[in-house]
N, C-alpha and C positions, 0 to 999 in steps of 0.2 A: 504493500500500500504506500505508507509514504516512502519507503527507498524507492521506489519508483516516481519521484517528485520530478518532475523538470518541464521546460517549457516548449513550447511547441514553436515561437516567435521569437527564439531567445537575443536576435537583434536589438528588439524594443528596451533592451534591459540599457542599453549604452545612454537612453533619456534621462535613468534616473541618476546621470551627473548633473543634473541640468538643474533640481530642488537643493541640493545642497550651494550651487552657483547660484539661487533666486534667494536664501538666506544669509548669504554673505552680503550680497549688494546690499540687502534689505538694513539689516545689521549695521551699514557702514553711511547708510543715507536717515538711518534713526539717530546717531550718534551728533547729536547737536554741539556737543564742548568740541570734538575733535575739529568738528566745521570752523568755528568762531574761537578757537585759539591762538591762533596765531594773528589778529586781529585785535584781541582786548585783553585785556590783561588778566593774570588768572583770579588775583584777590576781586575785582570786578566780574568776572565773567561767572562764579556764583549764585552772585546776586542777582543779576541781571537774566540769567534762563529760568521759564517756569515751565519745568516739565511734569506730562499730564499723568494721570493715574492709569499705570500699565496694568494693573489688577484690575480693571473696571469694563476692559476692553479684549476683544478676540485682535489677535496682529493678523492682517490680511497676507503678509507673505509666509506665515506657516500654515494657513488654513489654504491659498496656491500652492504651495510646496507639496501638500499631503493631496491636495485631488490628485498632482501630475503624479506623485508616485504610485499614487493607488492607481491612476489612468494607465500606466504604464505598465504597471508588474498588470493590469487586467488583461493589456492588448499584447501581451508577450506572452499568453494561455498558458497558465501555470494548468499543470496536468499530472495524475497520477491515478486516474484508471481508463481501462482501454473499454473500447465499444464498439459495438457490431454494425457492420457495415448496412448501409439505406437497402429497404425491402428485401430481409433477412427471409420473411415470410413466403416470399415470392421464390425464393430461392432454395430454400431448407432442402436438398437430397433427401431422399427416404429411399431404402430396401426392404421391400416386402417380404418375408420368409412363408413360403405358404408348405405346411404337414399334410405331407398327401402317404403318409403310413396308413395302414390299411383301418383301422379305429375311425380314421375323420370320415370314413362311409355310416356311421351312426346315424341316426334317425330320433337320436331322443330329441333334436332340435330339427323343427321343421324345415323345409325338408330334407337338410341332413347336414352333419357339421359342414364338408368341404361345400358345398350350395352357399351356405350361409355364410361362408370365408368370401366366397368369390363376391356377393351381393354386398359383403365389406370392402372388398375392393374396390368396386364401382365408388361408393358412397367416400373412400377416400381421394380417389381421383377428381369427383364433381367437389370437392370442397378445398382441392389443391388446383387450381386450372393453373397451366403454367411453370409448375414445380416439376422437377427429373425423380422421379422413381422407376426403381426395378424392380423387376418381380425373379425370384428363386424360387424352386421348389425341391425340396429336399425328405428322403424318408430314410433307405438303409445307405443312400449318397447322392449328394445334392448336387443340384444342376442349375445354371442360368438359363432361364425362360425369356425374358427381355432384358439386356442392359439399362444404364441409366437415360432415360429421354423424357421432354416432355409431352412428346405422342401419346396421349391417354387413349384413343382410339387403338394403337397397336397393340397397345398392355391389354387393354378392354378385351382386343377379338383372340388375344392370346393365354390369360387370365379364364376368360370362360370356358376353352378347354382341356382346363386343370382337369385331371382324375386323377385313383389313387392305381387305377391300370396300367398307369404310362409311367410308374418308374419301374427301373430293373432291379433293384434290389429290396427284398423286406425289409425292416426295420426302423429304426429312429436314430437319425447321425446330425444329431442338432449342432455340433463342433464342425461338422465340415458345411451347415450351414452359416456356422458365425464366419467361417476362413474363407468361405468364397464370397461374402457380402461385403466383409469388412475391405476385400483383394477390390471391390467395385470402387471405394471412394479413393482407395489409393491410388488406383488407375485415372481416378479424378483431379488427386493432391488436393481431399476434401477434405471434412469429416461431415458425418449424416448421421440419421438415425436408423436402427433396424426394428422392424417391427417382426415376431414371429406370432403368426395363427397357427394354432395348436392346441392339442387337446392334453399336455402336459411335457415336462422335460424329465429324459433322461438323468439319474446318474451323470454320466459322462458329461451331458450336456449343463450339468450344474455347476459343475467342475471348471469345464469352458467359461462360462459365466463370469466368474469367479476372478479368471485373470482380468487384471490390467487392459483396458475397450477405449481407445480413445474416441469412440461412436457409442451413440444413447444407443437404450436398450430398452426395448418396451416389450411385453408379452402378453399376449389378448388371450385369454383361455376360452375354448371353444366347447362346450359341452355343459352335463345338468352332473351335479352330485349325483342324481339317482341312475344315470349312466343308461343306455340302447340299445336295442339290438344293430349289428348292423351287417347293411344289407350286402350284399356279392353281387357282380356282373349277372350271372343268371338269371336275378329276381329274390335266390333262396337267403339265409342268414345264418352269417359266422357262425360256427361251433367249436368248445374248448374239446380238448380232448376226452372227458365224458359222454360230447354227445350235446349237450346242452348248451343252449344260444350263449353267445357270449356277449355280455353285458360291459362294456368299460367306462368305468364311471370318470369324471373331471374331480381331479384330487384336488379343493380349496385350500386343505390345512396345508400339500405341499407348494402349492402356488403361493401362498403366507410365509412356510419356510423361505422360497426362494428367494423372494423381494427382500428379506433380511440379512439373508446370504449372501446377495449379489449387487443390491443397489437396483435393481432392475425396477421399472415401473411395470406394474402388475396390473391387469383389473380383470374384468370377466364380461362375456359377450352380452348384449343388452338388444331389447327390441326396437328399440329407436335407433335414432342417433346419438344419442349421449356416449356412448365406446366412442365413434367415431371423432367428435369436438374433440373430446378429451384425448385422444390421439396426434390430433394436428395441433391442442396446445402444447402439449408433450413436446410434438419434433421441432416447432417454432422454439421452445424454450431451450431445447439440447444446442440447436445450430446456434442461435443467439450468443449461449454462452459458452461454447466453444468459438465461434468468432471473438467473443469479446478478454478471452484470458489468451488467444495462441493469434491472432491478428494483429496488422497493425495500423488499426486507427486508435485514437487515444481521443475521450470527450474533452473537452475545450471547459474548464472550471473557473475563466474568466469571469464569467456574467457573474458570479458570485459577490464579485465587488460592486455590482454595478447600486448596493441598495448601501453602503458606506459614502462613497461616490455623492448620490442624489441625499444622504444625510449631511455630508459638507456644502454641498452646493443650498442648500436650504441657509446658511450661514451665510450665504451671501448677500441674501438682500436685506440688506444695512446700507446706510446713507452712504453714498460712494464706490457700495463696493461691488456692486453691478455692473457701474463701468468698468472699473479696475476689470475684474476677474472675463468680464465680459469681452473688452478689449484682447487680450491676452487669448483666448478660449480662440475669438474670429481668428487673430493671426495665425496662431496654430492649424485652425482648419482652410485658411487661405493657403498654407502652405503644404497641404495634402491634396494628394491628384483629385480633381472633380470628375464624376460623369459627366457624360454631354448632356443630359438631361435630368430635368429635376425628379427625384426620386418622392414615390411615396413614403409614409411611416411607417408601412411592411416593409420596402425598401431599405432603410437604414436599419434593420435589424437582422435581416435574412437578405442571403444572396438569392441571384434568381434561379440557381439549384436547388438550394434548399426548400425556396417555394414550391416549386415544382414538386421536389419529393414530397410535401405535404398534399400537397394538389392529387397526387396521384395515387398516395394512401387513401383516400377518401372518393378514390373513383371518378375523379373529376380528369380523366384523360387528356381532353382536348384543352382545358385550363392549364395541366401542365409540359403540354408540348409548346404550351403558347413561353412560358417559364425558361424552360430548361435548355442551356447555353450549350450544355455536355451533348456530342452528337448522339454516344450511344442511349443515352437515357432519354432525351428528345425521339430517338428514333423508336425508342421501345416505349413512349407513351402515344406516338401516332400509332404504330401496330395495335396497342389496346385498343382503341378509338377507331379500328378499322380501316385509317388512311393510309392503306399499304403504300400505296404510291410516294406520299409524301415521308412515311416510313423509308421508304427505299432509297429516296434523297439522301436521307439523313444519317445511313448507315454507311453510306458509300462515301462519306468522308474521310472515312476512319479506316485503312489498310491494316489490319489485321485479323487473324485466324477467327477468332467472336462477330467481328461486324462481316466477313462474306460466309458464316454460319446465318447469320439472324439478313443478313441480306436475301440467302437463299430460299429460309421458311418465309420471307415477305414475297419474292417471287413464285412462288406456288401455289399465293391466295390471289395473288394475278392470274395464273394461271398460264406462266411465262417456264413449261417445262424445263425446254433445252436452256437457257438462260439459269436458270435455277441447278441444273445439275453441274454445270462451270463454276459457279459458287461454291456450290459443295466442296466440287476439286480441290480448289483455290484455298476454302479451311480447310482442308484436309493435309497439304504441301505443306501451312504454315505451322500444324498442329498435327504429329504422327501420330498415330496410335489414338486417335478421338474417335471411340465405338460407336458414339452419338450420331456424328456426321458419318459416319459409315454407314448406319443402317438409314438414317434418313437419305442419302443418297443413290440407296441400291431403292429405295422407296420412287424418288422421282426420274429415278430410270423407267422405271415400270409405269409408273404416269407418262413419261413421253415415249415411251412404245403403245401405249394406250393409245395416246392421240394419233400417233404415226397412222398405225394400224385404220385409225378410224377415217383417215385422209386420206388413205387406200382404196377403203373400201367404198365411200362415198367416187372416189374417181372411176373405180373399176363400175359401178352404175349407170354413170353419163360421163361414157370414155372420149364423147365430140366435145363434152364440156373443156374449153383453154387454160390451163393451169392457172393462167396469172388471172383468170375473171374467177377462181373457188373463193368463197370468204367462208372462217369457219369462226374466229374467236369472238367477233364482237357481235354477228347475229346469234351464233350459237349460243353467247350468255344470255341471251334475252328470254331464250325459249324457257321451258321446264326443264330439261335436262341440263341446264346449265345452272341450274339456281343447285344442284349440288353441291354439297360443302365438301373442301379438301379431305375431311376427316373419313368421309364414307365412302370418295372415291376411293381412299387406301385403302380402307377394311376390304371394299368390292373386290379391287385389283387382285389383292393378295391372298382370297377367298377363291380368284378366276384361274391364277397362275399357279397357286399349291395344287397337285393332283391330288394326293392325299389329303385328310383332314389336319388339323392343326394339332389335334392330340395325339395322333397316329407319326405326324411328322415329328414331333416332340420325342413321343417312345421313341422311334430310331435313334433321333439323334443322343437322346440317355443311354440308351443301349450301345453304343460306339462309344460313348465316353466311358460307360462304366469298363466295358475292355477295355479300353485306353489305358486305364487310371491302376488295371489288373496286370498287364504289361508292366 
C-alpha cells in the first residue's frame, strides 16, 4: 500500500520550489525597519513604525504558498493503488468447463443435468454480448470445444451439441480440465475466470483446486440432494452393479467442504437467473481484480486534495485578497496551453475519453463516439451503435494486429466478405498464434464461398445476362434474404458444410486426441 507511494506526474513536483521562493519575497517586502534603515536613524526609526497586529490576521503569502503546494503535489497524482482498466466488464474472459461424465444424463432436474448446463450456457452468453468465452468439455479427458471468441452464435451451435456420448473416455478428470483452460488464457497472456458445471469434484480434482490458480474459480453444482435416475442413449436407465437404477445424488456438504478448501466460489443450480447474475458478478469481480493488483494502470489520488484546496480558497475572500490571489491564479492559467475552444464544466474535469467511457457505460453509444478522441474506443462505440461504416473509419487509423481484427468483424456486418478475410490475414501476420482470428477467419472464408457460389449460380441461370450489368449487394440487402444477421449466416454455413453433425464431429475429433495424448 503505501511503499507503493509515488507519483504519476512526478515533473509537477519541480513547482513546489516556487512557495518557499513566494515566502521569502513575502518575508523581505513585510520587513519594514530593514526598508527605512538606512534612511532614519535607529533611536528614531522605533518610534516612528506602527506595526499592525500579526495575531489578528491570516498572511496572504502563506495561505498562496499552501494552495500552490497542495495544487501541485495534486496535479503530480500522488498514487498508490492500481486499477482496472475502462470496461473490464466488457472484457472479463470466461472458460466454460462443461461435465459431460456419464451422471450429468440424470433427470432428477428437468430435463436432465447436461440440458440444463447447456440452457446455462445460453443465459450466460445473452448476459455477456461481447465478452470471449470458451467452452471445454471434459469427463475421463478433457477437450476444447470452442476457443476463446466473442462468437456467441459458434459457442451456441457448438454448446448444444454437448453429450455425454461424445467423449472417449469414462470418468471424471477435473485436473486436466483446470490445465487445458487455465493453457486458454495463457495463450491469451490473460487471466479469466473458469467456470465448471458439474454434478461434483473428484478427489483428485480437489486436490487440483487447491494449488496456487492465478484465474477465479467458480463451481455451479448441477443436481438435487435426492439424486436421479439417469437415462442411456437407448431410452433405458443406468444400473449399479446389483441390478438397481443408479441414483447419484449432488453432494452439498462436499461442495461446503470444497469452497473452504479451495477458495473457490461455490453455489448450486437455480431456476431463474439468479446462478447466472451471480456468475457474471463473480467473473467481473475476479478480472477487475486481477487487473487491478498485476496491471499497470494506477488510480490518480489527486482529487483528494481538491476539498483542502477549495477550504483555503474560501480564505480568500477578505478585503484585497481576491485580487491578490486572483491575479496570480489568471497568470498561472495564462501560462498553460488553452484549447481552441471554450470548454464546458464537464470539460474541465474529465477529458473527452473519459467522457466517452462514461457515455458508453450507460449505453449511450452514439454520445460516446461523438467523445472519444482514442481511434480504437471511438471505433468500438460506433460498432455498438451499428455505424459499421463509420466504425471502419475509425479502426483503420490504427495499424495494428486489434484494429485489422475489429476492422474485419466491422467488414462482415457490411457484408464486404473478401475484404474482411484480408483483415483477418493482416491480424493474423501481426499477431501469431491468435486462435480467435483463426477460426473467425476460416468462418469468412466460408461466407465468401457462400457468396461466390451464389454468383455462380444466379449467372449459370441467365448465362446472356453481361457480367458487368449483375448487381447482387445492395439490391440483395433490401430483399428478405438479406435482412439476415451475420450470426445465423454462420451457424447456416457451418450446419451446410459439416457433413456430419457437430456432436459426431466433436466425438472424432476427442477420439484422435484421446490417442494422441495415449501415444
Amino acid at each position: 500500500m503505501i511503499t507503493d507511494l509515488h507519483f504519476l506526474r512526478p515533473w509537477w513536483l519541480l513547482v513546489l520550489l516556487i512557495p518557499p521562493l513566494i515566502l521569502w519575497l513575502a518575508a523581505r517586502s513585510d520587513d519594514i525597519r530593514d526598508r527605512w534603515k538606512g534612511m532614519i536613524a535607529p533611536h528614531l526609526l522605533d518610534k516612528l513604525i506602527v506595526e499592525a497586529n500579526r495575531h489578528s490576521r491570516i498572511n496572504p503569502s502563506w495561505l498562496l504558498a499552501g494552495l500552490l503546494a497542495l495544487g501541485t503535489i495534486a496535479a503530480a497524482g500522488p498514487t498508490w493503488r492500481r486499477e482496472a482498466p475502462p470496461f473490464v466488464e466488457d472484457t472479463a474472459p470466461l472458460v466454460i468447463a462443461v461435465d459431460l461424465s456419464s451422471t450429468m444424463d440424470a433427470i432428477d432436474i428437468s430435463p436432465s443435468r447436461i440440458e440444463r448446463a447447456k440452457l446455462k450456457i445460453h443465459d450466460i452468453l445473452a448476459a455477456r454480448p461481447g465478452a470471449k468465452t470458451a467452452i471445454v468439455a471434459y469427463a475421463g479427458t478433457a477437450h476444447l470445444v470452442v476457443p476463446l471468441t466473442e462468437d456467441a452464435s459458434l459457442i451456441e451451435s457448438y454448446s448444444d451439441a454437448l453429450a455425454t456420448r461424445i467423449m472417449p473416455k469414462p470418468g471424471k478428470s477435473t485436473p486436466d480440465a483446470l490445465s487445458l483452460s487455465n493453457s486458454l488464457f495463457k495463450s491469451e497472456n490473460t487471466t479469466g475466470t473458469i467456470v465448471f458445471l458439474t454434478d461434483g469434484i473428484e478427489p483428485a480434482g480437489v486436490d487440483a483446486l487447491k494449488a496456487a490458480n492465478a484465474n477465479g474459480i467458480i463451481i455451479l453444482g448441477i443436481g438435487t440432494a435426492e439424486g436421479g435416475p439417469v437415462r442411456t442413449a437407448d431410452g433405458n436407465f443406468l444400473t449399479n452393479a446389483g441390478g438397481g437404477r443408479l441414483l447419484p445424488k449432488l453432494d452439498m456438504g462436499a461442495l461446503k467442504q470444497l469452497q473452504s478448501a479451495t477458495g473457490a466460489d461455490v453455489a448450486t443450480i437455480s431456476d431463474d437467473d439468479t446462478d447466472v447474475r451471480w456468475i457474471i458478478q463473480r467473473v467481473s469481480k475476479n478480472f477487475s481484480d486481477a487487473q487491478a493488483s498485476e496491471g499497470n494502470r494506477w488510480r490518480d489520488a489527486g482529487w483528494w486534495l481538491v476539498a483542502p484546496i477549495a477550504l483555503l480558497l474560501a480564505f480568500s475572500f477578505r478585503r484585497g485578497w481576491v485580487v491578490r490571489v486572483g491575479a496570480v491564479l489568471l497568470a498561472f492559467r495564462l501560462l498553460m496551453p488553452s484549447p481552441a475552444e471554450a470548454a464546458g464544466f464537464v470539460d474541465l474535469w474529465l477529458t473527452p475519453d473519459q467522457q466517452g467511457r462514461l457515455a458508453f457505460e450507460q449505453g449511450d453509444f452514439e454520445g460516446a463516439a461523438d467523445h472519444f478522441r482514442n481511434p480504437m474506443w471511438k471505433g468500438a462505440a460506433l460498432y455498438r451503435a451499428g455505424r459499421f461504416q463509420d466504425a471502419l473509419d475509425a479502426f483503420a487509423a490504427v495499424d495494428t494486429a486489434e484494429s485489422w481484427y475489429n476492422q474485419a468483424n466491422t467488414l462482415l456486418h457490411l457484408g464486404k466478405f473478401e475484404e474482411a478475410v484480408t483483415a483477418y490475414q493482416k491480424a493474423i501476420e501481426k499477431r501469431k498464434d491468435w486462435p480467435e482470428a483463426q477460426a473467425d477467419l476460416i468462418i469468412a472464408e466460408r461466407l465468401l464461398k457462400e457468396q461466390q457460389d451464389k454468383e455462380q449460380e444466379q449467372q449459370q441461370q441467365d448465362p446472356n445476362l453481361k457480367p458487368d450489368s449483375v448487381q447482387f449487394d445492395d439490391k440483395g440487402k433490401q430483399g428478405k434474404e438479406g435482412q439476415v444477421s451475420i450470426a445465423e449466416q454462420t451457424s447456416e454455413m457451418w450446419m451446410k458444410n459439416i457433413q456430419a453433425s457437430p456432436a459426431d464431429l466433436m466425438a472424432r475429433k476427442f477420439a484422435l486426441e484421446a490417442q494422441g495424448q495415449k501415444l
